[in-house]
C-alpha positions in Angstrom: 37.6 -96.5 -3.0 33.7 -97.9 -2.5 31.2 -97.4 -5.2 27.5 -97.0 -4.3 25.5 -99.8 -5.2 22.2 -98.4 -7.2 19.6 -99.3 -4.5 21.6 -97.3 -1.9 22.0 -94.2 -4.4 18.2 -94.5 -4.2 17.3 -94.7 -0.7 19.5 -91.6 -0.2 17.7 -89.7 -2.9 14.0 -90.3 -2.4 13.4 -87.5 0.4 14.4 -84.4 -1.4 11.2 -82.6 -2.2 10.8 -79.8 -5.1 8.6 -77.2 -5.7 7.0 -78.0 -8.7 4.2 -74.9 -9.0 5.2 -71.7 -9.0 2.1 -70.6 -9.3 0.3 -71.7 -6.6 3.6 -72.6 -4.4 2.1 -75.9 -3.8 5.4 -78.1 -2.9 5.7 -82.0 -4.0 7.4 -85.1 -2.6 9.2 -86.9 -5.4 7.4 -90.4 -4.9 10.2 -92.8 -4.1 9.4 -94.8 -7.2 10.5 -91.6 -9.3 13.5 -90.8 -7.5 16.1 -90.8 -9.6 19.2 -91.4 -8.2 21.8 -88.4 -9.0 25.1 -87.0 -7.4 22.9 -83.7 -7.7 22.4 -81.9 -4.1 19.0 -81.9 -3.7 18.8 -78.5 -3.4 20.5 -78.3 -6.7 17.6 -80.8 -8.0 14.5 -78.7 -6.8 16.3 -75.5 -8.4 16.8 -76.7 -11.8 13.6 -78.9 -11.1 11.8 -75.2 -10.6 13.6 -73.6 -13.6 12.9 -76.4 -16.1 9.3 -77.0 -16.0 8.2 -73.5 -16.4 10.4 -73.9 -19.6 9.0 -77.4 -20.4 5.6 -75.6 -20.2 6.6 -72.6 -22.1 7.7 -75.1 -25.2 4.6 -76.6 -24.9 2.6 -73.6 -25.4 4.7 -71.8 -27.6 4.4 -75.7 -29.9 0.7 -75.1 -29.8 0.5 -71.8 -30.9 2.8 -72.3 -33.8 0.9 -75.1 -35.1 -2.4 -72.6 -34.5 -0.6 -70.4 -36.2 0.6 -73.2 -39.0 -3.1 -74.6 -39.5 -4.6 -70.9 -39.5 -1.9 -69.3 -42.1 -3.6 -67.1 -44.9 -2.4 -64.7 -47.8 0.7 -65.0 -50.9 3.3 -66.5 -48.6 1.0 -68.9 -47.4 3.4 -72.0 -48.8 6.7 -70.4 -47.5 4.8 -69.4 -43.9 2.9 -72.9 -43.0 5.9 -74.6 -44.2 8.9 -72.4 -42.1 5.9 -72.9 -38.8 5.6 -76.6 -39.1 9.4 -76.8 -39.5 9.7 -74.6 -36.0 6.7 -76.5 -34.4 8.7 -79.6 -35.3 11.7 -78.4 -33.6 10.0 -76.8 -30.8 8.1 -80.3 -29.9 11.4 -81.8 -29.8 12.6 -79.8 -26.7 9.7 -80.6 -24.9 10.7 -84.4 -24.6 14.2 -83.2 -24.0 14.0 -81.0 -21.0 11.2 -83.5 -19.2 13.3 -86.1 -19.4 16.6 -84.1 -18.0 14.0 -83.2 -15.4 13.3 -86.9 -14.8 17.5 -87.5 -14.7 18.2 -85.1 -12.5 15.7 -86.6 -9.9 12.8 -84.6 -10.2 9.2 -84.5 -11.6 8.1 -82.5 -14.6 4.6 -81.6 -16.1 1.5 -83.9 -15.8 -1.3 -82.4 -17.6 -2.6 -79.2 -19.4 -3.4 -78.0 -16.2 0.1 -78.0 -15.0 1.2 -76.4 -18.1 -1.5 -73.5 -17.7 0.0 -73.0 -14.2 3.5 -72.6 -14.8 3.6 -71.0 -18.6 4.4 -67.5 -19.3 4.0 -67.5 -23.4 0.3 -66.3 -23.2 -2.3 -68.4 -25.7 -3.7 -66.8 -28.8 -7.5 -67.6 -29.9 -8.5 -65.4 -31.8 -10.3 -66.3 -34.6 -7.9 -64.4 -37.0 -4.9 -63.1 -37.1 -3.0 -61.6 -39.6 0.0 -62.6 -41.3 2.3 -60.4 -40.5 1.0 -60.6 -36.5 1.1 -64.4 -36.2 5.0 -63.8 -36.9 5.8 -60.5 -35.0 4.3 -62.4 -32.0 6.1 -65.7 -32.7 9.1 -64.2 -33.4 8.5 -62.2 -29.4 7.7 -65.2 -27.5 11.0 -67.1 -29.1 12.8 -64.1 -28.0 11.2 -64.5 -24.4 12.2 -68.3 -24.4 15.8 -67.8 -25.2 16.0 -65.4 -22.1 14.2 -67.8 -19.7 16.9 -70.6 -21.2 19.9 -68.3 -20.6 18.1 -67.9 -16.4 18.1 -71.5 -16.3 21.7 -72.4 -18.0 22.8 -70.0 -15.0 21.0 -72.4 -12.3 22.3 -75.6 -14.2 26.0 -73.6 -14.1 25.8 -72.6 -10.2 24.5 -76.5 -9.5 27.6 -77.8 -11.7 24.5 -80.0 -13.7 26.8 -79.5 -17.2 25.0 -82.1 -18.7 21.6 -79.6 -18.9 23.5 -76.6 -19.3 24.5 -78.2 -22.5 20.9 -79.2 -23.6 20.0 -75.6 -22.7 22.5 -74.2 -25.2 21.6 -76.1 -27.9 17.8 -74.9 -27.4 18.9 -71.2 -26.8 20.5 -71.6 -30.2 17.3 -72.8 -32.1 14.9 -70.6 -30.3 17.5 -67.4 -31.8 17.5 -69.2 -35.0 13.6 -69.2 -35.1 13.6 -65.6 -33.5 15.9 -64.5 -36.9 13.8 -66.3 -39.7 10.7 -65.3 -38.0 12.0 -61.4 -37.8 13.6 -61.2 -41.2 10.4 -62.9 -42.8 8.1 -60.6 -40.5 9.9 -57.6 -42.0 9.2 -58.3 -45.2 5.5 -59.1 -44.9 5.3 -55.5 -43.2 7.3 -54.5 -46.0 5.1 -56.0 -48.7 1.8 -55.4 -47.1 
């Protein structure tokens, strides 16, 4: 049996192209200089290529918004609430380094600006001016909800492309975005409870 030295891996892997914006279908060339090498078909690569970066772009804004959220709490539980969102924002900005680099190992590309990320996210912005309490986590607690679906989509395209190695990234995330979705429900509930 022959093993394939790196620099052939490479050459083999640098013409596979993905589609990197769903929103405007524009479709990219992986330069050669970022092709990764990977035993990934590269049809395989541009589909979990496609169902990562919307998710890479999703973390990013839902990590933006729950720091908004975090620097803009107001009320009694003020402590208890900045403290549990700059815990989740925390653990949100985590995945985002997570999932771009899987996309990177994989062989594809993954988000350059804020741009990008307003192109391919689906976790809408916030800016209003105020927003109260018991809103900032209702809607938090919705978009995490929204996340853990669009993770369980993508585990599916990881499962079909036999990548096991992001499946299993993805199942760790699915698991903190329900654990964020529970504190953020059961601590919504008692805000509405409380006034």
């Amino acid at each position: 049996m022959t093993t394939s030295k790196p620099a052939e891996m490479s050459k083999t892997h640098t013409t596979h192209t993905t589609k990197q914006d769903g929103a405007s279908g524009q479709t990219l060339t992986v330069p050669k200089a970022l092709a990764t090498p990977t035993d990934l078909a590269s049809a395989d690569v541009r589909a979990i290529t496609e169902a990562l970066n919307p998710l890479v772009a999703d973390l990013f804004a839902l990590y933006v918004k729950t720091k908004n959220f975090h620097w803009h709490m107001s009320g009694p539980h003020f402590r208890d609430y900045h403290l549990l969102l700059d815990e989740q924002g925390e653990q949100i900005f985590d995945g985002i380094d997570l999932l771009a680099e899987r996309v990177r190992r994989v062989g594809g590309t993954t988000i350059r600006s804020i741009g990008h990320i307003s192109q391919l996210q689906t976790i809408s912005d916030n800016n209003e001016a105020y927003v109260a309490p018991a809103q900032m986590l209702s809607e938090l607690c919705s978009d995490n909800q929204s996340l853990a679906q669009l993770m369980r989509n993508a585990h599916e395209i990881c499962e079909h492309a036999n990548d096991v190695a992001t499946a299993s990234i993805l199942e760790t995330l699915i698991d903190e975005a329900e654990r964020r979705t529970w504190f953020l429900f059961e601590a919504a509930e008692k805000s509405a409870t409380r006034g």
